[in-house]
C-alpha positions as CSV (number, residue, x, y, z in Angstrom):
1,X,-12.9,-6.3,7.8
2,X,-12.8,-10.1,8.3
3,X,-11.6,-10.9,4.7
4,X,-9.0,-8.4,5.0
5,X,-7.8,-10.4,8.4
6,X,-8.3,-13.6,6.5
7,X,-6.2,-12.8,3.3
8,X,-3.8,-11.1,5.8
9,X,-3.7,-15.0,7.5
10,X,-3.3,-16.7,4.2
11,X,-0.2,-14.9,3.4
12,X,1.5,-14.9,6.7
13,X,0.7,-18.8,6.6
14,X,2.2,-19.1,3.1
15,X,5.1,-17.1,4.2
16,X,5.4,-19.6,6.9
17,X,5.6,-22.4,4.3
18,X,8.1,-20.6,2.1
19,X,10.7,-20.5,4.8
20,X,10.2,-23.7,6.9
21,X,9.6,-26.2,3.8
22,X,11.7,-27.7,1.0
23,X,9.1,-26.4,-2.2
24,X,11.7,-27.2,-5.2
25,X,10.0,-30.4,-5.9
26,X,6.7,-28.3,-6.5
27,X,8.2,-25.2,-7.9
28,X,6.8,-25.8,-11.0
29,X,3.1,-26.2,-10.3
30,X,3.5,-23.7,-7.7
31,X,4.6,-20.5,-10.3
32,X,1.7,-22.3,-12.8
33,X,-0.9,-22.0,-9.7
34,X,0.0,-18.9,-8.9
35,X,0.0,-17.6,-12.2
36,X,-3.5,-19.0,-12.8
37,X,-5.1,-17.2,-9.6
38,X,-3.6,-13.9,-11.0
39,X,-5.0,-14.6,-14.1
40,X,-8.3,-15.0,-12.6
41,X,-8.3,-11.5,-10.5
42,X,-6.6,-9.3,-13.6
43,X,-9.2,-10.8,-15.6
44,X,-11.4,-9.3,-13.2
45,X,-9.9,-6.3,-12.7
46,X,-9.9,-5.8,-16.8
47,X,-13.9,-6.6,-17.3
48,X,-14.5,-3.9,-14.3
49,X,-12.2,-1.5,-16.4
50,X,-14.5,0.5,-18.6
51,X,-13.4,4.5,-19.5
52,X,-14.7,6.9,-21.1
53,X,-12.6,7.4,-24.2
54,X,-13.9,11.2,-24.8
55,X,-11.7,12.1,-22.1
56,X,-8.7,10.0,-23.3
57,X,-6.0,13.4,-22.3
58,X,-7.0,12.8,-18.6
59,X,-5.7,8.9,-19.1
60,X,-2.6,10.5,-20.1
61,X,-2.3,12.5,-16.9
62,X,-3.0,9.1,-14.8
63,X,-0.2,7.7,-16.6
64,X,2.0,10.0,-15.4
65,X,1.5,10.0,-12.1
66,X,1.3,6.2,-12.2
67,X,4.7,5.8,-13.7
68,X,6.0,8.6,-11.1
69,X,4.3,6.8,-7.8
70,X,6.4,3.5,-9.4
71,X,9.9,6.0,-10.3
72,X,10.0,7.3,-7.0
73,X,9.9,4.2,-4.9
74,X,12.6,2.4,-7.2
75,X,14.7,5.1,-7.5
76,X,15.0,6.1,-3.6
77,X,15.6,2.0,-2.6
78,X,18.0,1.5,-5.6
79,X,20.1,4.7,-4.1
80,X,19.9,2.9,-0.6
81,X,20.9,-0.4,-1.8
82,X,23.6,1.2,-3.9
83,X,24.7,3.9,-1.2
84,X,24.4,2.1,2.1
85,X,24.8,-1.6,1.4
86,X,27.3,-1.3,-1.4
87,X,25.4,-2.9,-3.8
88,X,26.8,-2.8,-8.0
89,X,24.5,-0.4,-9.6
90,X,23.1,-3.2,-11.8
91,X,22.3,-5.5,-8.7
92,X,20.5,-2.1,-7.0
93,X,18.7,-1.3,-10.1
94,X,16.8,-4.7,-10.6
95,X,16.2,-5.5,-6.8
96,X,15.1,-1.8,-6.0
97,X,12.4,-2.7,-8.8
98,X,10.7,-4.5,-6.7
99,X,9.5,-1.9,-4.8
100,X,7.9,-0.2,-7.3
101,X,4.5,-1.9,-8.7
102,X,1.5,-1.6,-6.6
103,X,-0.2,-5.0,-6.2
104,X,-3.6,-4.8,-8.5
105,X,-4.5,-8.0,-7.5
106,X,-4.0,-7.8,-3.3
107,X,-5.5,-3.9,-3.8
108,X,-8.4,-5.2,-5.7
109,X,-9.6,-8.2,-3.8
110,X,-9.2,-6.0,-0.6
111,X,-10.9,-2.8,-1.6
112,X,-13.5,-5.0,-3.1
113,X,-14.1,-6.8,0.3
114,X,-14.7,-4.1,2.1
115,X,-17.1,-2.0,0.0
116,X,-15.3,0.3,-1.5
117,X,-16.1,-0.7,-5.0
118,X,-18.1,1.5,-6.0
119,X,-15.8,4.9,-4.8
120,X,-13.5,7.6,-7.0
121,X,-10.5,6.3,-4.3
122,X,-11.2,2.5,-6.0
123,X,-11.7,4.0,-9.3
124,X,-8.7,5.6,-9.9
125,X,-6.7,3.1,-7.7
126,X,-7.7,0.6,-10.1
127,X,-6.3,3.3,-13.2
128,X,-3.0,4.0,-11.3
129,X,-2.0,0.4,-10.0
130,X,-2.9,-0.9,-13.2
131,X,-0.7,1.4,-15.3
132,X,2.5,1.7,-12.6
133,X,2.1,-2.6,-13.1
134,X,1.9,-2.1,-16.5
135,X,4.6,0.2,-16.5
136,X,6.8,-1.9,-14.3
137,X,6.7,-4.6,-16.4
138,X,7.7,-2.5,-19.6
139,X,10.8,-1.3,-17.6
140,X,12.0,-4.9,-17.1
141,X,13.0,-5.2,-20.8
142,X,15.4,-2.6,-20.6
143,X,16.7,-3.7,-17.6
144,X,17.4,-7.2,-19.0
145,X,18.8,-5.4,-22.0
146,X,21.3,-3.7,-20.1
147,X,21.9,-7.0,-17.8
148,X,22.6,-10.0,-20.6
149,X,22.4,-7.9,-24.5
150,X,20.3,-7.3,-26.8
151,X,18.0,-10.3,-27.6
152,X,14.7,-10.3,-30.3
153,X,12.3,-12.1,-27.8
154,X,12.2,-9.1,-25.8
155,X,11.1,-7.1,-28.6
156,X,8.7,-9.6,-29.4
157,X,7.5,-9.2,-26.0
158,X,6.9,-5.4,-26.4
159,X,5.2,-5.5,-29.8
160,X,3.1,-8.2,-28.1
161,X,2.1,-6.1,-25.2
162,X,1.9,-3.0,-26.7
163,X,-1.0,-4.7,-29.0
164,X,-2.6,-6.7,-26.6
165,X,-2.8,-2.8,-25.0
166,X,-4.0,-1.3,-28.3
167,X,-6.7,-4.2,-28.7
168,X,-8.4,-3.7,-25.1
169,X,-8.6,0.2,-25.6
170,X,-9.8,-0.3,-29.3
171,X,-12.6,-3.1,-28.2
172,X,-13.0,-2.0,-25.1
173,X,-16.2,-3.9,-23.6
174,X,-16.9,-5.1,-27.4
175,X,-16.5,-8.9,-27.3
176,X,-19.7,-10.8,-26.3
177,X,-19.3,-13.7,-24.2
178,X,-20.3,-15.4,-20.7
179,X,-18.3,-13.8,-17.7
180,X,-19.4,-15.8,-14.4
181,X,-16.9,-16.9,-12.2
182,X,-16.8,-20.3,-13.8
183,X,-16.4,-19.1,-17.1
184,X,-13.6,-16.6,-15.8
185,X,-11.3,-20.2,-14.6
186,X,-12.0,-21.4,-17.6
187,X,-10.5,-18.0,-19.7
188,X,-7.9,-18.2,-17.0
189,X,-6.5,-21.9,-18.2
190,X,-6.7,-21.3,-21.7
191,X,-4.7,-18.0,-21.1
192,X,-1.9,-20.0,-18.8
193,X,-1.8,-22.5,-20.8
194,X,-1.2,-20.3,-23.8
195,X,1.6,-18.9,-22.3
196,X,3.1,-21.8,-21.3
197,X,3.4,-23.0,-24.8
198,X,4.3,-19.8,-26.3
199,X,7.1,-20.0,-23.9
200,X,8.5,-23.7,-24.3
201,X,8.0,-22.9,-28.3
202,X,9.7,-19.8,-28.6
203,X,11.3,-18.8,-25.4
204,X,9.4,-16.0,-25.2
205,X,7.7,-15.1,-21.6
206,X,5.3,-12.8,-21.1
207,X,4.0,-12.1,-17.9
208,X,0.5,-12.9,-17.5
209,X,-0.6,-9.6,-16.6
210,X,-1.4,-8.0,-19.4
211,X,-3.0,-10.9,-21.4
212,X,-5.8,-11.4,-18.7
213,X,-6.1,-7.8,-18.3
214,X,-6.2,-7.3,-22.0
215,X,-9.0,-10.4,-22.5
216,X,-11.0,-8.7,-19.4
217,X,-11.5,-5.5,-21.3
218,X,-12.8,-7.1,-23.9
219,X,-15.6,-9.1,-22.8
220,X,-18.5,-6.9,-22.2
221,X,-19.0,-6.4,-19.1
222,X,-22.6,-7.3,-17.0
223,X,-22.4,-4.4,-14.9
224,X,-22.3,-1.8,-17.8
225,X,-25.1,0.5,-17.6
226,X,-26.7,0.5,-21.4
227,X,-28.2,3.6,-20.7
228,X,-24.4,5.1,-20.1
229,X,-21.7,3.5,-22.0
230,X,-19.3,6.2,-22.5
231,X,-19.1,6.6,-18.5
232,X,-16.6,4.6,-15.8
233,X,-18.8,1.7,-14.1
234,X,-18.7,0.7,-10.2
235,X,-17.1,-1.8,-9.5
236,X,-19.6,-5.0,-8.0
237,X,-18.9,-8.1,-6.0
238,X,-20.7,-11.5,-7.1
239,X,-23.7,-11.1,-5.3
240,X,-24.8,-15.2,-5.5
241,X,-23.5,-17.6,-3.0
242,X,-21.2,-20.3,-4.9
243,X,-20.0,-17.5,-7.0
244,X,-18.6,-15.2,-4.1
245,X,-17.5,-18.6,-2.3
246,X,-15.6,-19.1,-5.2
247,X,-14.3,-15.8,-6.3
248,X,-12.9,-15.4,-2.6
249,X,-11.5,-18.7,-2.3
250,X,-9.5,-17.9,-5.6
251,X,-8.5,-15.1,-4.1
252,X,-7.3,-16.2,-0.6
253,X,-5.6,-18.8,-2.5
254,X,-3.9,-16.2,-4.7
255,X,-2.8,-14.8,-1.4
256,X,-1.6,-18.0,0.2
257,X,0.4,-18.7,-2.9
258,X,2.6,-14.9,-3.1
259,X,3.1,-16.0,0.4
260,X,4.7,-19.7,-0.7
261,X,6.5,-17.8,-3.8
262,X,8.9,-15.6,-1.7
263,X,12.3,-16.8,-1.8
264,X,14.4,-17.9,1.3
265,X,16.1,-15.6,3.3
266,X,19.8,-15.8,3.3
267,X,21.0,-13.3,6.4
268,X,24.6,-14.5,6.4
269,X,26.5,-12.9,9.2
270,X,24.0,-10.0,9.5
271,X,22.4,-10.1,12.6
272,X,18.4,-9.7,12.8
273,X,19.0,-5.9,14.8
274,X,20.3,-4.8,11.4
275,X,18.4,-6.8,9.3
276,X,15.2,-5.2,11.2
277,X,16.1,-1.8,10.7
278,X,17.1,-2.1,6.9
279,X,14.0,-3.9,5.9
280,X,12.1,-1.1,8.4
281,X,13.8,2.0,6.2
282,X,13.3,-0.1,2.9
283,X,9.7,0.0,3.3
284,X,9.5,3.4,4.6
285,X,11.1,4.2,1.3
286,X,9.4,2.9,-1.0
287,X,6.2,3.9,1.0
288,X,7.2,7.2,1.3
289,X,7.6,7.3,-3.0
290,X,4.3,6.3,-3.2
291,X,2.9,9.2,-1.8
292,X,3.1,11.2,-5.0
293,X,-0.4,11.2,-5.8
294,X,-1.2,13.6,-2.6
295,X,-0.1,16.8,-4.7
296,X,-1.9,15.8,-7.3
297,X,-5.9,15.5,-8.0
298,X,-6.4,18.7,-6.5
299,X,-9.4,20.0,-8.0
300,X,-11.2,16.6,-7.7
301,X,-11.0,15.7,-4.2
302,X,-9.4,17.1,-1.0
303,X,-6.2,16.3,0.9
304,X,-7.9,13.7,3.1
305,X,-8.8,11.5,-0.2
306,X,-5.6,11.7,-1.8
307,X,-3.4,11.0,1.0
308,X,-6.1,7.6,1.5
309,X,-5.4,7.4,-2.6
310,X,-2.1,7.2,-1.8
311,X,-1.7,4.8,1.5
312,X,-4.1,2.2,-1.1
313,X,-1.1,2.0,-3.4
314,X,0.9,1.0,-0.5
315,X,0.5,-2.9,-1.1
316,X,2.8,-5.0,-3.1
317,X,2.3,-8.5,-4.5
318,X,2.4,-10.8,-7.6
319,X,4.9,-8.7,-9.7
320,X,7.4,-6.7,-6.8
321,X,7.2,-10.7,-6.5
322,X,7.9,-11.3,-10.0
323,X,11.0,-8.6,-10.1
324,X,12.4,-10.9,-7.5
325,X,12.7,-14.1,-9.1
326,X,14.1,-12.7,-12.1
327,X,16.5,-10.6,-10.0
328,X,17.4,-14.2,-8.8
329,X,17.7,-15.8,-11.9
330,X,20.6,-13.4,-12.3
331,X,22.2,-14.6,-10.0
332,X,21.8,-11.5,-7.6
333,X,20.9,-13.3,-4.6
334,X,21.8,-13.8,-1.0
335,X,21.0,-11.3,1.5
336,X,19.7,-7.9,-1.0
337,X,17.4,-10.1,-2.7
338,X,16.0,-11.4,1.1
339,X,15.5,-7.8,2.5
340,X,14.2,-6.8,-0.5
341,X,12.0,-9.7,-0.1
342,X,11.3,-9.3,3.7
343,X,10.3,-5.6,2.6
344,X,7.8,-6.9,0.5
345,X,6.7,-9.7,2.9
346,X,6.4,-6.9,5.2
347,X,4.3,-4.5,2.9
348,X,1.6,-7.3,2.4
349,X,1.5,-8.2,5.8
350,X,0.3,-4.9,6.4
351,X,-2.1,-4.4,3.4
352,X,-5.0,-4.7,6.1
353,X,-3.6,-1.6,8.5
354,X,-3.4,0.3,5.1
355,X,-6.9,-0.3,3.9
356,X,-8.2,0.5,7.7
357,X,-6.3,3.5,7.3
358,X,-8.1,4.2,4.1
359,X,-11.7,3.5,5.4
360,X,-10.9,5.6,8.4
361,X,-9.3,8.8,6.3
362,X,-12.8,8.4,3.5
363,X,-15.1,8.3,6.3
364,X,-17.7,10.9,6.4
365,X,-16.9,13.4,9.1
366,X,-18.8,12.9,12.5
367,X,-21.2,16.1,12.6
């Protein structure tokens, strides 16, 4: 539990920083650092992700529910923000998307540190957060359609993911090449940098997500059993010294930075009473839609595990994060874009009651 308590710190600090100090003249290298860290975990997170393609309809059924744990959230603050705070539909639409993507990243690195690696709750998290991210960032494009026109980069963007997709499912595991933790910064920069230039070039941006997911899956992974390769591997924490001091500093770093990435919060006249109980019912919303998974898995696991399955897609991050600052760059602003963010803020601040909560619902039952 001391690593959930210590990326719980890191964020609350870097929250800290966000709202007490002028970060504009570092924006830059702040959204780059940032970036890399997440390119670091996802890459992770894609060389842990290995499926067994014979049951490929099953996928399909995790998609679903994925994209309906990520539906239900947006759609219930969108009608809040539109209903009770008078919000124009397009303004609700985008900022309510930020409650829906699970945080892969802040899920992984906290399941991870506290064992649960090698459990069906972190392997089908780890299905589900990765496809309602995925999914999020798909439903972005049509958003931005609808918000400035119809421009080519976006489709651009879609081919580009959709392939990237297409490669890591074709190749899965397939590439050979070195994966230590060294190695892994060194995929990160080339894959930031990439991006970066892609971008300046031909003004096309694409999130970082998918790329270091796509690269992850891949590389073949070193904790594939030989003997088994059709089946789903456990998930394993660097086991060497330097390696896991540097795998968790990237990833308390990762945390410190989402903290130092939230935007400032512009209250106007609304007094903090108000402003409590509207970030309070935000979250409970969008909480409250990701609790879809409970009526489903039924024949794999009992009530107790899915409600846990469902409390570990609580957390938000990097990309509820991400919908922010483009929901900014649009100019909606002001006080909905800070609750929304102050939801979020909130959300992370409590990823270590929900992954206590988890432990404690997974337990075995005292005989």
């Amino acid at each position: 539990m001391f690593l959930i308590f210590a990326y719980s710190a890191l964020l609350l600090a870097g929250i800290v920083i966000s709202q007490t100090a002028d970060l504009s003249a570092v924006h830059v290298l702040l959204e780059i650092a940032t970036t890399f860290c997440l390119a670091y975990i996802m890459l992770e997170v894609g060389l842990e992700f290995t499926i067994n393609k014979s049951r490929w309809k099953s996928y399909i059924s995790d998609f679903g529910i994925a994209m309906t744990a990520a539906v239900f959230p947006w759609v219930l603050c969108a009608v809040y923000l539109l209903g009770v705070l008078q919000l124009s539909a397009k303004e609700a639409v985008l900022v309510g998307l930020a409650a829906a993507p699970t945080s892969a990243g802040v899920l992984f690195a906290m399941l991870s540190a506290v064992g649960l690696g090698a459990t069906w709750l972190f392997q089908k998290a780890r299905i589900l957060a990765i496809f309602d991210d995925l999914g999020t960032i798909l439903l972005i494009i049509p958003l931005q359609i609808l918000l400035v026109g119809f421009k080519p980069e976006l489709v651009v963007v879609v081919i580009l993911s959709v392939g990237l997709l297409a490669a890591a499912y074709r190749w899965l595991n397939c590439v050979p090449g070195p994966t230590s933790q060294p190695w892994m910064l060194v995929y990160s920069g080339i894959l930031v940098t990439m991006l970066i230039w892609l971008e300046h070039t031909t003004h096309i941006h694409l999130e970082i997500l998918i790329p270091s997911f796509a690269l992850g899956c891949l590389l073949q992974s070193p904790h594939m059993a030989k003997l088994y390769p059709l089946h789903e591997e456990t998930h394993l924490e660097p086991d060497r010294g330097g390696a896991r001091v540097l795998d968790r500093g990237i990833k308390g770093a990762f945390m410190l930075l989402v903290g130092c990435s939230l935007p400032k919060i512009e209250l106007g006249e609304m007094s903090w009473g108000v402003v409590a109980v509207h970030v309070l019912l935000l979250t409970v919303l969008s909480n409250l839609g990701k609790c879809f998974p409970i009526f489903c898995y039924r024949n794999e696991v009992p009530l107790r595990q899915r409600l846990a399955l469902s409390i570990a897609m609580f957390p938000r991050g990097e990309v509820g994060a991400g919908v922010l600052l483009i929901a900014l760059s649009y100019g909606f602003g002001g006080w909905a874009a800070s609750l929304a963010a102050l939801s979020l803020a909130l959300n992370l601040l409590l990823t270590g009651v929900f992954i206590y909560i988890v432990i404690r619902l997974i337990a075995p039952a005292k005989t």
